[in-house]
C-alpha positions in Angstrom: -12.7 11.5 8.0 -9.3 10.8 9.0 -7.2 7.3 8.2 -7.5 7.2 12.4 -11.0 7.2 12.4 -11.5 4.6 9.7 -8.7 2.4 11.5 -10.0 2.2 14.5 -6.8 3.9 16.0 -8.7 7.2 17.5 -10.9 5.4 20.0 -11.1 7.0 23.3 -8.0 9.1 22.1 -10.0 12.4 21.4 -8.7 14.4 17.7 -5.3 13.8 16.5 -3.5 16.3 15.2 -4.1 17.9 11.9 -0.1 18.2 11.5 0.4 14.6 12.5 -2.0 13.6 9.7 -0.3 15.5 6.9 3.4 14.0 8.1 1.2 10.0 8.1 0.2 11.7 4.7 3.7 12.5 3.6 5.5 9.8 5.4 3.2 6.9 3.0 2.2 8.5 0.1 -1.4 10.3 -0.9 -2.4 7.1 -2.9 -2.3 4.6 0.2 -3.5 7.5 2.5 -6.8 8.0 0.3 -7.5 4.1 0.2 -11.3 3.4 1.5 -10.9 -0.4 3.0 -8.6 -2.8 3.6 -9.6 -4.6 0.4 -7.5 -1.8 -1.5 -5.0 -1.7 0.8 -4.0 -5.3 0.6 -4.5 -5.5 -3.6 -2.3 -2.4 -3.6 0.5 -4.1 -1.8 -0.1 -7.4 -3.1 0.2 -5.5 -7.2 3.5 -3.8 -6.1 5.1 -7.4 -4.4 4.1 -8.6 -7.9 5.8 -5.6 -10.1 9.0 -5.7 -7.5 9.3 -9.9 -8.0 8.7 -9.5 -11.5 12.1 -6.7 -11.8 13.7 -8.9 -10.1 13.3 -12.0 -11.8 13.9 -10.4 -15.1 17.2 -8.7 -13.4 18.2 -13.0 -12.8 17.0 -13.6 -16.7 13.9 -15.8 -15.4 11.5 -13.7 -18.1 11.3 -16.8 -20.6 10.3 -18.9 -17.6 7.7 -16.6 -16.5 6.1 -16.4 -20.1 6.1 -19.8 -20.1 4.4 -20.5 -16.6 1.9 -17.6 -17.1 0.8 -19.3 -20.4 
């Protein structure tokens, strides 16, 4: 089952490409591409936001002040 099917993108459309599929493949990663819902979609971006606020807040020295709000 393709990521068209499951988003609703091939309605009425008819088969898209097996070559356009690998390059959405390629183009965003096998992990996102093999996600089953929308559920894992949005936890996945939500955990990476997290992990890329969290470098950059240690980059500014903010790490004591996370400890201490987390606690």
């Amino acid at each position: 089952m393709s990521l068209y099917f499951i988003a609703g993108f091939n309605e009425g459309v008819g088969r898209v490409p097996e070559i356009f599929e690998l390059f959405l493949e390629l183009l965003i990663g096998n992990d996102v591409y093999k996600l089953k819902s929308e559920m894992e979609c949005l936890a996945l971006f939500v955990w990476s936001l997290g992990k890329l606020l969290e470098i950059y807040m240690q980059e500014l020295g903010f790490t004591d002040f996370l400890y201490l709000y987390a606690s």
